[in-house]
N, CA, C and O atoms as CSV, one atom per row, in Angstrom:
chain,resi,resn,atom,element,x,y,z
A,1,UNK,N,N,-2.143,-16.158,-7.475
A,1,UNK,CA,C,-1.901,-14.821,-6.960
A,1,UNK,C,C,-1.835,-14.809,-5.440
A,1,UNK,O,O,-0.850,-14.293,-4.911
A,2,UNK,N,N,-3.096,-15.496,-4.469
A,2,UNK,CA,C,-2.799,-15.545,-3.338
A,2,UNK,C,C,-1.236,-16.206,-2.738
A,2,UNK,O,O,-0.530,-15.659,-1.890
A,3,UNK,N,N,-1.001,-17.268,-3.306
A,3,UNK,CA,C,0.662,-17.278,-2.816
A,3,UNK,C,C,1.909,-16.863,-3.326
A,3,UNK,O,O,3.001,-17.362,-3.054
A,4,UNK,N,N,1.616,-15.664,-4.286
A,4,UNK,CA,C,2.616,-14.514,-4.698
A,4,UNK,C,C,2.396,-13.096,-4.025
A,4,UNK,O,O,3.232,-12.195,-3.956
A,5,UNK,N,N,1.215,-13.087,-3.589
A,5,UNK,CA,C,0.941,-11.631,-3.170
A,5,UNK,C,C,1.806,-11.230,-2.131
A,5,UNK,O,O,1.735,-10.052,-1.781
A,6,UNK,N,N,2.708,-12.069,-1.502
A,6,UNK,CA,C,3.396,-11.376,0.040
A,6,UNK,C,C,4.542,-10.806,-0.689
A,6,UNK,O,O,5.186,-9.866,-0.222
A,7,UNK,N,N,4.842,-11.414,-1.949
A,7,UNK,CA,C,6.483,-10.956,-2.299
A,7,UNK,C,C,6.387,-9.774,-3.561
A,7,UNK,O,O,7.283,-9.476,-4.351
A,8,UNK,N,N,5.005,-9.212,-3.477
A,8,UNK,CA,C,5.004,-8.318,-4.221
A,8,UNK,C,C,5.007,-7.121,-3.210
A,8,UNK,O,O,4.658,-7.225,-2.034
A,9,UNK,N,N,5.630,-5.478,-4.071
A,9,UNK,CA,C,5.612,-4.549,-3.022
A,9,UNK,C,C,4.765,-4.452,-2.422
A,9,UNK,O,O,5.119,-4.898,-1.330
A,10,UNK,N,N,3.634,-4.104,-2.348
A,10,UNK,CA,C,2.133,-3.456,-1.908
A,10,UNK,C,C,1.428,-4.320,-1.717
A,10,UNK,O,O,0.361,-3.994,-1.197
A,11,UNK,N,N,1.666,-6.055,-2.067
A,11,UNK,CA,C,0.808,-7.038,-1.567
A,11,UNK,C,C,-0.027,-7.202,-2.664
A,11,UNK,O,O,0.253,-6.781,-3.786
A,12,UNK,N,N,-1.171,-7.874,-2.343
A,12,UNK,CA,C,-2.124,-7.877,-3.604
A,12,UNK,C,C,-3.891,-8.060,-2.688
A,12,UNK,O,O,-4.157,-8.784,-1.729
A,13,UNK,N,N,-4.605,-7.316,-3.284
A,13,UNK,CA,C,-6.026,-7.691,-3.128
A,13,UNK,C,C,-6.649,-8.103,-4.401
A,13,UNK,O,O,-6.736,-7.519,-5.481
A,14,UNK,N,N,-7.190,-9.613,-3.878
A,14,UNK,CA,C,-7.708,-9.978,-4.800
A,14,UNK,C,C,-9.433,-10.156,-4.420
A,14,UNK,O,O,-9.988,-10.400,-3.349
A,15,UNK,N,N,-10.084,-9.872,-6.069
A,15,UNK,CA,C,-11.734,-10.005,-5.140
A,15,UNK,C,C,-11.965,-10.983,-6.565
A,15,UNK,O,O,-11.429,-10.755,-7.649
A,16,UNK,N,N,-12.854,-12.060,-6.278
A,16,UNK,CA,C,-13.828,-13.010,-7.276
A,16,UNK,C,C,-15.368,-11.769,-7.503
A,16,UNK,O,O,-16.074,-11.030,-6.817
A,17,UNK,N,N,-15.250,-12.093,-8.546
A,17,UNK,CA,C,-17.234,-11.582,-9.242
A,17,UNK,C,C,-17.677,-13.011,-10.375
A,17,UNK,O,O,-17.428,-13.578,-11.439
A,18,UNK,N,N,-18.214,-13.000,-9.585
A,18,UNK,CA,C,-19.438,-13.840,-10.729
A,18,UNK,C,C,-19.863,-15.420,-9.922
A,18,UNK,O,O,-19.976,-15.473,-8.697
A,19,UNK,N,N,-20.001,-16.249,-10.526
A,19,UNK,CA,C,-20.458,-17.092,-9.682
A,19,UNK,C,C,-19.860,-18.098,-8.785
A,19,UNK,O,O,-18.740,-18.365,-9.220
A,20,UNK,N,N,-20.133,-18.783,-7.696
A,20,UNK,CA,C,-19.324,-18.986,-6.915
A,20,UNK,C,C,-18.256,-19.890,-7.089
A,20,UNK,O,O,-18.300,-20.876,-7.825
A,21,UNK,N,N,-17.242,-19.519,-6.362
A,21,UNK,CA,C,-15.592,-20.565,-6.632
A,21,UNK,C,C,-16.174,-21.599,-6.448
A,21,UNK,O,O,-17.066,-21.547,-5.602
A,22,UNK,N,N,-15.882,-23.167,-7.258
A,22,UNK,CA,C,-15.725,-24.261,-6.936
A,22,UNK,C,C,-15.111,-24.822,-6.082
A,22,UNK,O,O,-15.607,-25.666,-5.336
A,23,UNK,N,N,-13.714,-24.372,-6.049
A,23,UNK,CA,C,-12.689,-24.462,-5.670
A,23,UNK,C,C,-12.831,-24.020,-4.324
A,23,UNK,O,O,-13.000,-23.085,-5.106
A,24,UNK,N,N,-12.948,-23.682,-3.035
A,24,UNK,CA,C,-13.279,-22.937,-1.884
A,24,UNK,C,C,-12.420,-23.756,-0.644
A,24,UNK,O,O,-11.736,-23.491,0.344
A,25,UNK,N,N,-12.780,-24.571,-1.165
A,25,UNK,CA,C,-12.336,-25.487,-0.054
A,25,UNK,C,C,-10.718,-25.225,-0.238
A,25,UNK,O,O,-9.967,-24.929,0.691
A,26,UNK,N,N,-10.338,-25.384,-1.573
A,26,UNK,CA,C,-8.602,-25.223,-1.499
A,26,UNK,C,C,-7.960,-23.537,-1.351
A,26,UNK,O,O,-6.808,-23.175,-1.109
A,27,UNK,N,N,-9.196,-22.728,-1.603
A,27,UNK,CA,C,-8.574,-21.581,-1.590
A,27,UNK,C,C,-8.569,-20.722,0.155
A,27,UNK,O,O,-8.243,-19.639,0.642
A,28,UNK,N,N,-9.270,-22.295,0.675
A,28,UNK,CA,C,-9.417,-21.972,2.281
A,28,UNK,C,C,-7.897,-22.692,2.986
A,28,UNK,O,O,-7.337,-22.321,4.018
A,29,UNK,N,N,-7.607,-23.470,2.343
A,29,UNK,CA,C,-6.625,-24.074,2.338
A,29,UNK,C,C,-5.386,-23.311,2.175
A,29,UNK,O,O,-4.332,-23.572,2.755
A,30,UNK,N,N,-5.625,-22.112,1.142
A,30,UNK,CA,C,-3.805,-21.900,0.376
A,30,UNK,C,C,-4.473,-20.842,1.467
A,30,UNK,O,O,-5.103,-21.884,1.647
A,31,UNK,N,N,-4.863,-20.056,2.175
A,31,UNK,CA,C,-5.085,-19.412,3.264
A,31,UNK,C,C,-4.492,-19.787,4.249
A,31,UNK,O,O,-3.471,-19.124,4.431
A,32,UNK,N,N,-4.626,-20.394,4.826
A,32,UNK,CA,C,-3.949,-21.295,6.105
A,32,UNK,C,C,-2.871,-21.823,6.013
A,32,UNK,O,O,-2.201,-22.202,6.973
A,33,UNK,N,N,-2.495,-21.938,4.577
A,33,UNK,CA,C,-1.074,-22.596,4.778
A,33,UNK,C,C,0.139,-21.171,4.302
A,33,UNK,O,O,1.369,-21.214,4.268
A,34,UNK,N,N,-0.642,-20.196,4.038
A,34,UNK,CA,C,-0.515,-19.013,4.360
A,34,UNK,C,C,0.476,-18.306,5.307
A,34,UNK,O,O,1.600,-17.816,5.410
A,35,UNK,N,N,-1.033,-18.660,6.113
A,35,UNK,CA,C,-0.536,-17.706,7.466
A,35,UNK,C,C,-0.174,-18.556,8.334
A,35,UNK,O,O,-0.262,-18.111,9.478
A,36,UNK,N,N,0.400,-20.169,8.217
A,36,UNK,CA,C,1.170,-21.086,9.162
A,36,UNK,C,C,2.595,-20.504,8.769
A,36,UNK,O,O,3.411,-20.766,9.652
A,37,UNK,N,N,3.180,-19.736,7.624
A,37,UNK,CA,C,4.302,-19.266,7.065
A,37,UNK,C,C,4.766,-18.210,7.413
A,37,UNK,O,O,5.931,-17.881,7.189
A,38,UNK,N,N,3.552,-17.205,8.284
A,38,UNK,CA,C,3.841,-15.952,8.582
A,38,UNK,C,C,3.568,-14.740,7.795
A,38,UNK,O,O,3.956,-13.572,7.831
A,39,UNK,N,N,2.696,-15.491,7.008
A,39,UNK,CA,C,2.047,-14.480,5.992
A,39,UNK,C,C,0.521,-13.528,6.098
A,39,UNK,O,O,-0.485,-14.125,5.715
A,40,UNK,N,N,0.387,-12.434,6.482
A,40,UNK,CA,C,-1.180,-11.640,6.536
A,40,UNK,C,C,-1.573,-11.699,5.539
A,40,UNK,O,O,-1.144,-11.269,4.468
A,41,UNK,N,N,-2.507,-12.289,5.822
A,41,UNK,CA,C,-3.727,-12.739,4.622
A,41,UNK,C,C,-5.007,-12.266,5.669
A,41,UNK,O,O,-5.317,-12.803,6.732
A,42,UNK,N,N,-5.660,-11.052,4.988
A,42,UNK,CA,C,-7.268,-10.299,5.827
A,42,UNK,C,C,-8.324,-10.858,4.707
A,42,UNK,O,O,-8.396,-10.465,3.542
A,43,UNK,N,N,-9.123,-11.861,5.325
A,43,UNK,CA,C,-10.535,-12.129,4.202
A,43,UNK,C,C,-11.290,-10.934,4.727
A,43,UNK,O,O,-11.573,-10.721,5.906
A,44,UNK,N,N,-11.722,-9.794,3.135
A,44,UNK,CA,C,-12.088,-8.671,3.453
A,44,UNK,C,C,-13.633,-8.771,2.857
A,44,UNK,O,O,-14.475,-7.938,2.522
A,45,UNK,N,N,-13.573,-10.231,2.898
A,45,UNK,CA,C,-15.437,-10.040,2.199
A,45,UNK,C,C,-15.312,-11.935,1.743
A,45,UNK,O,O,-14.286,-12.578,1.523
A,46,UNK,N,N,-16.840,-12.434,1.726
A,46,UNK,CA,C,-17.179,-13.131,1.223
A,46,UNK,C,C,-16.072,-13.604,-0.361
A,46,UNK,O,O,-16.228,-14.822,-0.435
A,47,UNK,N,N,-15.459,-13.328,-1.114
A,47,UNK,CA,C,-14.351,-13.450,-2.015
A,47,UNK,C,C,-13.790,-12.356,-2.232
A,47,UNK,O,O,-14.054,-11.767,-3.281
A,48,UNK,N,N,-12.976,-11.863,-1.406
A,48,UNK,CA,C,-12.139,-10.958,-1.502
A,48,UNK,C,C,-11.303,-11.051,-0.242
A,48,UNK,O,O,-11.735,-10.935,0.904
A,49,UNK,N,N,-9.477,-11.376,-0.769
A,49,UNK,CA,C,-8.768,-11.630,0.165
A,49,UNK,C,C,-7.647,-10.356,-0.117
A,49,UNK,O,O,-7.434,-9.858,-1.222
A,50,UNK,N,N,-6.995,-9.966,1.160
A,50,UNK,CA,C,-5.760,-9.035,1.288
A,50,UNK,C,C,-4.760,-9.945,1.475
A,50,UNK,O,O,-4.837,-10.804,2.354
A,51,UNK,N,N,-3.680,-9.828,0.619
A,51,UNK,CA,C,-2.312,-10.225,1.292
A,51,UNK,C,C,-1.229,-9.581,1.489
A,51,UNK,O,O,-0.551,-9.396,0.478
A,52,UNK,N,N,-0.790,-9.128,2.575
A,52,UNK,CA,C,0.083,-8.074,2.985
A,52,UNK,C,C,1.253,-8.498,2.426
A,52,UNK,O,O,1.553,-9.682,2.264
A,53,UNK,N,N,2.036,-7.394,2.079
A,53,UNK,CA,C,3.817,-7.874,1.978
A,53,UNK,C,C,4.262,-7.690,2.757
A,53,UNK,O,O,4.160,-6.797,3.598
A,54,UNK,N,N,5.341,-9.159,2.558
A,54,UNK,CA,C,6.635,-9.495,3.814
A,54,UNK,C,C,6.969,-10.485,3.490
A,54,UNK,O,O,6.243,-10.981,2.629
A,55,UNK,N,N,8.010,-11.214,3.870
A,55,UNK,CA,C,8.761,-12.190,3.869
A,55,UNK,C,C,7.804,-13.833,4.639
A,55,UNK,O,O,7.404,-14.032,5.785
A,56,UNK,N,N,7.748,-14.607,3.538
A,56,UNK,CA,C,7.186,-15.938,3.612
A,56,UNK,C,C,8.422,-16.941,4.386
A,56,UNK,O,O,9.627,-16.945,4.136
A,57,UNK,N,N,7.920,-17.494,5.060
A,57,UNK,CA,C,8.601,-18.379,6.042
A,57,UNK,C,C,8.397,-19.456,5.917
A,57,UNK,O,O,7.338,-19.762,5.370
A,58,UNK,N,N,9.691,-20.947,6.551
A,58,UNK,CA,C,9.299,-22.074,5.709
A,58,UNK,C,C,8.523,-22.975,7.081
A,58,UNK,O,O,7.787,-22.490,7.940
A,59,UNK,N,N,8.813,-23.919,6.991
A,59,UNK,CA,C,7.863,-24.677,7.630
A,59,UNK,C,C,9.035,-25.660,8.096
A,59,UNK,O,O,9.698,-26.226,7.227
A,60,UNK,N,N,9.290,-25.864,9.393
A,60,UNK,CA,C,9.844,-27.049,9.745
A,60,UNK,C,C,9.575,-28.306,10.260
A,60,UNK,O,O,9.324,-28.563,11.437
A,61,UNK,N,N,9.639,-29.084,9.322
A,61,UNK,CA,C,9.307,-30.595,9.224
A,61,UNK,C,C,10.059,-31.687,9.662
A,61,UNK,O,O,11.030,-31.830,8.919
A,62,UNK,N,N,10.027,-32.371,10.398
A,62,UNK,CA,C,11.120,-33.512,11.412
A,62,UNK,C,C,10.298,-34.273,10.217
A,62,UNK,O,O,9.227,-33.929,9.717
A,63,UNK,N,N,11.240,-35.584,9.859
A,63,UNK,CA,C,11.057,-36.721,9.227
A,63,UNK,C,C,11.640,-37.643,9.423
A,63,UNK,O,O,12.861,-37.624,9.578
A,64,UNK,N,N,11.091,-38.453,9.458
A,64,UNK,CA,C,11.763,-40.034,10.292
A,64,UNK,C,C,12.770,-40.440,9.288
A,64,UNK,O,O,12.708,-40.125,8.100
A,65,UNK,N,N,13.993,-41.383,9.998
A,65,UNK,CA,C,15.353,-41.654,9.411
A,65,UNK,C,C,14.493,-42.223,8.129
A,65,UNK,O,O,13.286,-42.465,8.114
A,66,UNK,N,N,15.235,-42.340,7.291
A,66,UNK,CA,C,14.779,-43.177,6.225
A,66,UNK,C,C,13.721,-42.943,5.349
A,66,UNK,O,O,13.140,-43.841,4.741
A,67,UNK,N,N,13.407,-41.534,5.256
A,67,UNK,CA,C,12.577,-41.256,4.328
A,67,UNK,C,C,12.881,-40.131,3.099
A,67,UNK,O,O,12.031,-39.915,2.235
């Protein structure tokens, strides 16, 4: 959901209940690689993230000849 929420109308807030994500480390991750795209993402609490709608942007990557 966090990397669909920009291309929905109204965005999406998502909140976790119950016990804590395992996962944290990657969901700190799909955050940041996020908003390197141009995407608003507001952490509005301890597990609860906003993701604004708008248009996701790509990432430009130089790669050496031959790969």
């Amino acid at each position: 959901l966090l990397l669909a929420g920009a291309r929905f109308e109204h965005g999406v807030r998502i909140e976790h209940q119950g016990p804590p994500i395992p996962s944290q480390p990657h969901v700190t991750m799909t955050l940041e690689a996020l908003r390197d795209v141009g995407v608003v993402v507001e952490e509005v609490g301890e597990s609860c993230w906003q993701v604004e709608p708008g248009p996701i942007g790509g990432l430009g990557l130089a790669l050496p000849a031959g790969t």
